[in-house]
C-alpha positions in Angstrom: -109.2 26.3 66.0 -109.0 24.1 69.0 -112.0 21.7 69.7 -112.2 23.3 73.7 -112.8 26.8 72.2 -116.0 25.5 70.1 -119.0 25.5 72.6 -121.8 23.2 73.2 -124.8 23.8 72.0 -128.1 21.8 73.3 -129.9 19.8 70.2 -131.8 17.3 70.0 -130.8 14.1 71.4 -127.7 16.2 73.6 -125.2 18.5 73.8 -122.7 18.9 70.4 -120.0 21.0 70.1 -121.8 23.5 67.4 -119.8 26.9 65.6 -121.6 29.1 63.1 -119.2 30.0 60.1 -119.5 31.8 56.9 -120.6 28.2 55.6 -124.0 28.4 58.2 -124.0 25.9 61.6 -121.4 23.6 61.8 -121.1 20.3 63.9 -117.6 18.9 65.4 -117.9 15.2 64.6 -116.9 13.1 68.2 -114.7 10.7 66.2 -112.6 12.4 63.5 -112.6 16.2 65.5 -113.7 17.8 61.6 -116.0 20.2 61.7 -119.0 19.6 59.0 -122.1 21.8 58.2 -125.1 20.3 60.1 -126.7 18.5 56.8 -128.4 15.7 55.6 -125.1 15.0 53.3 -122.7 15.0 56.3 -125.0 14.0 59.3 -128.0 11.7 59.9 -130.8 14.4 61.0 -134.6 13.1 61.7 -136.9 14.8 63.2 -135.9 13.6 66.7 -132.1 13.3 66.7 -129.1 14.6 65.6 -125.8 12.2 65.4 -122.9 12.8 66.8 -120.8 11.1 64.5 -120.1 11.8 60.7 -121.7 9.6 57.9 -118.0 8.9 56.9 -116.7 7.8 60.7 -120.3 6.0 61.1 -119.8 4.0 57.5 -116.5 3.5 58.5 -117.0 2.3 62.1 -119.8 -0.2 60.3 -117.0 -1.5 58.0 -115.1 -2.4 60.8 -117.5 -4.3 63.0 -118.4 -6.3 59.9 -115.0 -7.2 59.3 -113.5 -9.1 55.8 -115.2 -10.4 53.7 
């Protein structure tokens, strides 16, 4: 499925490009384009916020900026 055919859905903290599958609500991540069930495991969800990112582009993003070690 192309990303322009998933459609925004308001959430805390914005607008995300949201589908609901077989799987239950699912969140297009804005770095990687994968679609990932909205879940603790996959996405960092408070009470206030939802992130737009992936735990694995976010880790990986952090990894980067830190540089070698």
């Amino acid at each position: 499925m192309d990303q322009t055919e998933i459609p925004f859905t308001r959430v805390r903290g914005g607008f995300r490009r949201m589908l609901e599958t077989e799987l239950g609500t699912e969140q297009l991540c804005a770095s990687c384009q994968q679609l990932w069930p909205v879940d603790p495991e996959f996405y960092v969800v408070t009470a206030t916020r939802l992130s737009y990112e992936c735990r694995a582009c976010i880790s990986e993003r952090k990894a980067v900026r830190a540089g070698p070690r």
